[in-house]
N, C-alpha and C positions, 0 to 999 in steps of 0.2 A: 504494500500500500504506500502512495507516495507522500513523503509529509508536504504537509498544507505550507505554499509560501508566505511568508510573512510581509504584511507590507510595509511600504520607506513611508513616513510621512514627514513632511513640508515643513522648514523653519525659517523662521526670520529675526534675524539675530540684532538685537537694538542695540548701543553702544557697544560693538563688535572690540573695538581694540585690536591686537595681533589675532584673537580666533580662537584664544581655548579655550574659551565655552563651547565654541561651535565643532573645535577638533576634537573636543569629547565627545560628542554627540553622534559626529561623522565617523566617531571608531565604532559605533556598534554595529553598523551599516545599515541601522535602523531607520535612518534620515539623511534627509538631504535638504541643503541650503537652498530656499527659493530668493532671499535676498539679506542684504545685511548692509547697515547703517555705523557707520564712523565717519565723523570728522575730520582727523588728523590723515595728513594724506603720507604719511612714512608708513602708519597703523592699516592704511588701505593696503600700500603694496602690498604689504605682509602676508593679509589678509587673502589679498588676491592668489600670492605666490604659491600660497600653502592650500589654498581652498579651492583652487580649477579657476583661472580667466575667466570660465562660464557664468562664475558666480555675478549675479546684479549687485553692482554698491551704488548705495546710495551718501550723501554726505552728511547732508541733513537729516535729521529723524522724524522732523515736522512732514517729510515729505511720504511718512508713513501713514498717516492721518488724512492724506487727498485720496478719493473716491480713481477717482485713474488710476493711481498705483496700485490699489487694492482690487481693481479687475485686472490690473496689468497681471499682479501675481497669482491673481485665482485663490484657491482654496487653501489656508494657512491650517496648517495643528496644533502648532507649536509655535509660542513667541518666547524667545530667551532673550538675558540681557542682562547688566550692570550698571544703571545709570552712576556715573561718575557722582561724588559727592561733596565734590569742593565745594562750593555755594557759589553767590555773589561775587565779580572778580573783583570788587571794588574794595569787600570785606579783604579778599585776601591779599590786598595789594598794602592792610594794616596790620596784616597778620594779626586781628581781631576779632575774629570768626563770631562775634556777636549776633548778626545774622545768616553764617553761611549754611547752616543748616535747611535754610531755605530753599529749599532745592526744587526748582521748577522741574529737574529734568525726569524725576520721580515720577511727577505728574504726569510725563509726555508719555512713558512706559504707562501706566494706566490708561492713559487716552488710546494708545496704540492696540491692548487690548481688549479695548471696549471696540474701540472700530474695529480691528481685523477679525473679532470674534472666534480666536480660538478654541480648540477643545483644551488644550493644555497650556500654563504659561510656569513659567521657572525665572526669577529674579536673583539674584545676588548682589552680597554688597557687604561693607565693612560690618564687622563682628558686634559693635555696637550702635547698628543702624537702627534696632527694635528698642531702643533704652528711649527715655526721656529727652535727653539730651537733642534727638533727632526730631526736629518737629517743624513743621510749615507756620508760619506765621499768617496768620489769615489775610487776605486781599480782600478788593473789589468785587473779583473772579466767584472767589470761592464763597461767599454769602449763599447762593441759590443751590450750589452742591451740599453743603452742612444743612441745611434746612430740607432738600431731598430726602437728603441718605442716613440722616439722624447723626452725623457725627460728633460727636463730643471733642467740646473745646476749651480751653479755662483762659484766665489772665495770665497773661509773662509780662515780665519787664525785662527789657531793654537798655541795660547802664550805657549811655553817651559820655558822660563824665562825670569823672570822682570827684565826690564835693570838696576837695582843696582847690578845684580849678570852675567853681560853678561861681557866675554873676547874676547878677541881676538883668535882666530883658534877653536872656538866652534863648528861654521861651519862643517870642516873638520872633528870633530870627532861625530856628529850627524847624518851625511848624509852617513858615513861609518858603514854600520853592525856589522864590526868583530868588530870597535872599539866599539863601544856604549855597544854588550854586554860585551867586556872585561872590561869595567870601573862601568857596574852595578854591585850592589851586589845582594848577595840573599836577599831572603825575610825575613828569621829570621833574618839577620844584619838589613836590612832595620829598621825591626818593634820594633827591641829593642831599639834602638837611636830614632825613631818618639815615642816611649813611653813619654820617658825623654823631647824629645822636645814640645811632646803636655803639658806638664804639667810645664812647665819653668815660665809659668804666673804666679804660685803658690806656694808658697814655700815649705808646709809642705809637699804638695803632689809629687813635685820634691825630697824631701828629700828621701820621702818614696821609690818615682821610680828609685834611685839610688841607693841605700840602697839593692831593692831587685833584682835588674839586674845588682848588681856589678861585678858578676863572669863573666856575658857576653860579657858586656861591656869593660871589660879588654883584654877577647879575640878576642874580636872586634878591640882594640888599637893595639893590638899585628900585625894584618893584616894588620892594614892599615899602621901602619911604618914600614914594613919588608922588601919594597925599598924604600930605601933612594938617589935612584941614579934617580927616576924621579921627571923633572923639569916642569912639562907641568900644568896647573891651576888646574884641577882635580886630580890630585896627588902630589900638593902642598897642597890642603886644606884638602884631604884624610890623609896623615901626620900631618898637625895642629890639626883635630880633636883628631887623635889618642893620642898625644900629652896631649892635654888641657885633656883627658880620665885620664893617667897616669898620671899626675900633682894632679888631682883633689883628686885623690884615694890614691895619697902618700905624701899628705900635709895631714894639720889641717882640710879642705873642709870650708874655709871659705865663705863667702860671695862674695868676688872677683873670688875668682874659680871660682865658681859656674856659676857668670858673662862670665865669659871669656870660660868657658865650651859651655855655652847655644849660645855664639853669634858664636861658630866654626860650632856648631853642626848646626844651623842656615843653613848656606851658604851648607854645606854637602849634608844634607837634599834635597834641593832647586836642586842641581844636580843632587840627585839621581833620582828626580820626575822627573827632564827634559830626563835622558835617560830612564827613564821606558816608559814616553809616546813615546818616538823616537825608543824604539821596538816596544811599540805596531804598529805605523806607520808602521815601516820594514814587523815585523811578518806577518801584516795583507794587504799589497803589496798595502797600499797606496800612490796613487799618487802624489808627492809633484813638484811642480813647481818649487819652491826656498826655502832657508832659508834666511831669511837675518835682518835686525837691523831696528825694525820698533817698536816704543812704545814700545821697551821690545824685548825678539828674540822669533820670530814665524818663522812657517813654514806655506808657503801660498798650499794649496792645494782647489779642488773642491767638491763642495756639493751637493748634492740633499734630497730635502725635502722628508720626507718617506712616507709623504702621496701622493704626487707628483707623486712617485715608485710605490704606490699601484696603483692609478688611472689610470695612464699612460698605464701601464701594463696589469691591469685584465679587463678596459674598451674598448679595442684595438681591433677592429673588429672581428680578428682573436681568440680573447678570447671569446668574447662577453659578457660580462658583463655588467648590469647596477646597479649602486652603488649608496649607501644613506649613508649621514654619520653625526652626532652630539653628540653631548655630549648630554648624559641623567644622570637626579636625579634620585638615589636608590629611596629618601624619594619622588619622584612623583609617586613609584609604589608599594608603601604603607609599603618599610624597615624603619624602626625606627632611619634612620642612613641618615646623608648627603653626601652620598657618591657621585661622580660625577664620573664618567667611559665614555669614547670614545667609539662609537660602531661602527662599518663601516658593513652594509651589502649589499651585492653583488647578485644578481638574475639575469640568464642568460633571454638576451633581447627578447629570444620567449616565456618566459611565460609571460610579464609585458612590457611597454614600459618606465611606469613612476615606482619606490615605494620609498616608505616614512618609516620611522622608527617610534613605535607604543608612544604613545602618554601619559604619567601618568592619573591621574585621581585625582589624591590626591595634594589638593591645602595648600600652607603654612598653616593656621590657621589648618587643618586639621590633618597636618605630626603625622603620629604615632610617639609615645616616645619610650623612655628608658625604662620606666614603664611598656608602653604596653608589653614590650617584655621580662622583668624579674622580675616584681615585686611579681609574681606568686610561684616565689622560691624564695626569697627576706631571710626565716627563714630557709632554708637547708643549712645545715651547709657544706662546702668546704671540700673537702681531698686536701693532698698536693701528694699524692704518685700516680702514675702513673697505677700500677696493683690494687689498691683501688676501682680508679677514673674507670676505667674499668669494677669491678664488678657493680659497681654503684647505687644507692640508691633507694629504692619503693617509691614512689609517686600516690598511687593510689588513694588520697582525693584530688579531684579538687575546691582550694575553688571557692567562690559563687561569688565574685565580680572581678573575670577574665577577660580580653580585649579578644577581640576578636582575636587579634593577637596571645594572650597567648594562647589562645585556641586552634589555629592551631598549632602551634608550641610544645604543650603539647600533643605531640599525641603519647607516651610511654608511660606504666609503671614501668618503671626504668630512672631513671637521669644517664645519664654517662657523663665523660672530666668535672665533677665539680668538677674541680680540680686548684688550684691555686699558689701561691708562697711564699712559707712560707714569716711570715713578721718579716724583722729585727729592731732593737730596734730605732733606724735613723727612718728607713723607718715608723713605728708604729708611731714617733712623727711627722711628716711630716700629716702622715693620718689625725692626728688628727686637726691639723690649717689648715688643707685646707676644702673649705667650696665647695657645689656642684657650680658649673662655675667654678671654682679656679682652678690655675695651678701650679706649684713652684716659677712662682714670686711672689705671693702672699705669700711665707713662712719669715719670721724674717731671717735677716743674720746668727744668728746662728745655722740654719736649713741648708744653702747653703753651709755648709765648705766642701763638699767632691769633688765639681766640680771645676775644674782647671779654668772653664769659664763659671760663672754664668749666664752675660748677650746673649751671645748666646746661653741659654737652650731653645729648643723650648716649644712653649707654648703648645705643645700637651702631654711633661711629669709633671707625676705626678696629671695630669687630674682627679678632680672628676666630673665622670659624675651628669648631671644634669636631675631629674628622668620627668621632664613635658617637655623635649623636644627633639629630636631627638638626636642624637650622632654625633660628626665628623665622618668622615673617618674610619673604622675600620683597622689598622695595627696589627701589631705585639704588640698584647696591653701589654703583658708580657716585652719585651723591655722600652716601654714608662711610666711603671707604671702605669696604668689607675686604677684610685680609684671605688670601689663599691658607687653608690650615700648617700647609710646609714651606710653600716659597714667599717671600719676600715681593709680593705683587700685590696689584688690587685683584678681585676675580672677575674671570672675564663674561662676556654677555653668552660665552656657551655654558659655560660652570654655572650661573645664574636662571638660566635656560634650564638644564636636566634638573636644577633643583625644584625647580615649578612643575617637572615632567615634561619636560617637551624635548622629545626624542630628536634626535641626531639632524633630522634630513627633514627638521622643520626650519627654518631660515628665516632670520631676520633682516628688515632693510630699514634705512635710512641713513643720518647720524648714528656717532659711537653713543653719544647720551639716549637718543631715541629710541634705538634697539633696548639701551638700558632701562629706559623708562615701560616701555611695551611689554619688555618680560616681568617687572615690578607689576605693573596693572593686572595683566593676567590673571584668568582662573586655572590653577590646574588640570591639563586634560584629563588627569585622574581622578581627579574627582569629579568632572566633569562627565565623564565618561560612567563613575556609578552611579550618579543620578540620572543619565539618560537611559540608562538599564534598569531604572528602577522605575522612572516614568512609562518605560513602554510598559508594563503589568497593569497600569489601568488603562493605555490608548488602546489595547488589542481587546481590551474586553469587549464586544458587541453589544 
């Protein structure tokens, strides 16, 4: 008797990135990509290279929401996706994330499967995307959906500024549009003065940041005293900056300058971050209740939890959905890495009444390494060049005491993206005092002089990994400095690569940072891959 063939169903992959959500999915040969959505056009190629030229990309994700693309692609099953969760670019240009949690793009992944109408949808995203912490700040927009869908909302506040630096008619000029953007600046004023400011803790390194943003910062002085006839707190201390600028630059730059620079530049600062988040508010046609003097000045507005917004929404009779959602270990599904990722998947209520998200296998004492996953090229030597790293290296002698992991992942003959960052002479003696566990607080003080703020270095830079046990988190390892556990290098974007699980004769393009950033975003095709194998047990159901 001949067994029954299984059928492929149709995906469309939202915030795609390099593809390994989708390259898990496409391992079980249970599916197949009808189209997929990234922005970043290094993250397309990628996407492309790995995924068949056949594949549709699109750029935008709003362009999954037009009625033409969705007869374009016909009958979807499956919507997968990660929407990014930076927020606001404007929050993060203060690295004040006061509002970034705001996250529209959350919302477009619901919109997308409310139009395309899936039988199944699969979300992922950072480990503390379901806490409190993650919540949409209510809009214009969203009045008519909360009042639909019942969704539950409360008060937040929003701190714009700590009351050392609150005046009088602050009010007034925050809750007015025209004023807030006339008294911002742009963004290159902003970032030349937070240079100077972030480095005020240090002296050589303010030395230096003055020294080489002297020609800006001057024209920056020049602006901000050029009326002289405003009285109003924000353009009284706009003038003292500019001031303490030209004082600083046409004395001796003694010590007291310097003092008297850093404490103007101080309060500047502090205002300019309070009216960036008070556009973002505006731009983004958030609802604010009040402003007023309450531990500091906030603006009180309403919330809802984003998970709250999923629920509510895709489980609503009229959707029909029924939803599973938790936090799972990369290293319970056998990646060499502790990664922790938020899953939420969605199956409409006539295929299933109950489901559950799929289960690891792989218990601590167990957790693949470091080792398993790179010790195998451990003696192949790195390029640093990008077109190099590209043609990339034969590897045809598989040694004899390979993991089993190496094994999968070895499945070229050619190594390519073993490619890393050249090392500077700092950086080369750093390598060498740090031991595998070790981070940069373990380096001697005279290893530390380049950072303005030692004690807040997180302890994920400068990381030598540790080869018998699993990894943290894979990022942007190129950023963080992450040590090779035995040579004297940063690790490169293929070592970084197999730690995520992405096998050999998957390829990366772009920039050396961009491959590095693409493999950091990344979902694990392993785990990627158990959760598409554990979705299909309710698609085939009839």
């Amino acid at each position: 008797m001949s067994q029954k063939i299984k059928p492929k169903y149709n995906v469309v992959d939202l915030f795609a990135g390099a593809g390994g959500l989708s390259y898990g999915f496409l391992q079980t040969g249970r599916f197949k990509v009808a189209a997929a959505f990234e922005l970043n056009p290094s993250a397309q190629k990628t996407y492309l290279r790995n995924h068949g030229e056949n594949v549709v990309m699109y750029s935008d994700v709003e362009d999954a929401l037009s009625m033409e693309i969705k007869e374009k692609l016909g009958q979807i099953d499956v919507v997968i996706g990660g929407p990014p969760c930076q927020g606001f670019s404007n929050a993060n240009r203060q690295k004040n994330h006061a509002i970034s949690q705001n996250n529209s793009l959350v919302k477009k992944f619901v919109q997308a499967v409310l139009h395309l109408n899936p039988t199944a949808f699969v979300m992922e995203n950072v480990s503390m995307f379901q806490s409190d912490t993650h919540c949409f700040y209510v809009d214009i927009s969203d009045q008519t959906i909360i009042e639909h869908y019942g969704i539950t909302t409360k008060q937040t506040e929003i701190l714009l500024l700590e009351e050392k630096y609150y005046f009088d008619g602050v009010a007034d000029i925050v809750s007015d549009k025209v004023k807030t953007d006339a008294y911002l600046w742009s963004e290159n004023d902003y970032l030349v003065l937070n240079i100077v400011y972030k480095t005020r803790q240090n002296k050589e390194k303010l030395k230096v940041a003055l020294a080489k943003h002297k020609k800006k910062l001057i024209i920056l002085a020049e602006k901000l005293t050029k009326n002289r006839n405003v009285e109003d707190h924000i353009g009284y201390y706009n003038n003292l900056t500019g001031d303490a600028i030209n004082k600083f630059f046409d004395n001796r730059q003694t010590d007291d300058d310097t003092i008297d620079l850093c404490e103007n530049i101080e309060v500047t600062i502090m205002l300019q971050r309070m009216l960036s988040k008070c556009k973002e508010i505006h731009d983004n046609n958030i609802i604010v209740t009040e402003y007023i003097q309450e531990r500091g000045f906030v603006a009180k507005v309403k919330s809802m939890a984003v998970i709250d917004y999923i629920k509510a929404i895709l489980e609503a009779e009229e959707n029909g959905y029924i939803i599973s959602k938790d936090v799972l270990s990369a290293a319970m599904f056998g990646a060499p890495q502790k990664r922790m990722r938020f899953v939420i998947m969605g199956v409409k209520k006539e295929k299933s009444e109950s489901i559950s998200l799929p289960i690891g296998t792989f218990v601590e004492e167990k957790y693949r390494t470091v080792e398993d996953a790179i010790k195998d090229i451990e003696n192949i030597d790195v390029v640093y060049d990008v077109v190099e790293a590209d043609k990339g290296i034969n590897i045809n002698d598989t040694p004899k005491n390979i993991s089993d992991l190496g094994q999968q992942l070895r499945n070229a003959p050619i190594l390519r993206n073993h490619i890393s960052t050249a090392t500077t002479e700092i950086a080369l003696d750093r390598f060498k005092a740090i031991k595998q566990g070790d981070n940069f607080h373990s380096l001697p003080a005279d290893l530390k002089n380049t950072y303005s703020n030692t004690e807040r270095t997180q302890n994920t830079i400068y990381l030598r990994l540790k080869y018998n046990e699993p990894s943290g988190t894979v990022i942007n390892v190129r950023k963080s400095m992450w040590i090779h556990p035995i040579h004297h290098r940063a690790l490169s974007v293929r070592e970084a690569a197999r730690l995520q699980t992405f096998p050999d004769s998957f390829v990366f393009c772009g920039t050396k940072d961009s491959q590095y950033q693409q493999v950091g975003n990344a979902v694990p095709p392993i785990l990627a891959n158990a959760i598409a194998e554990h979705l299909c047990k309710y698609m085939d159901k009839s």
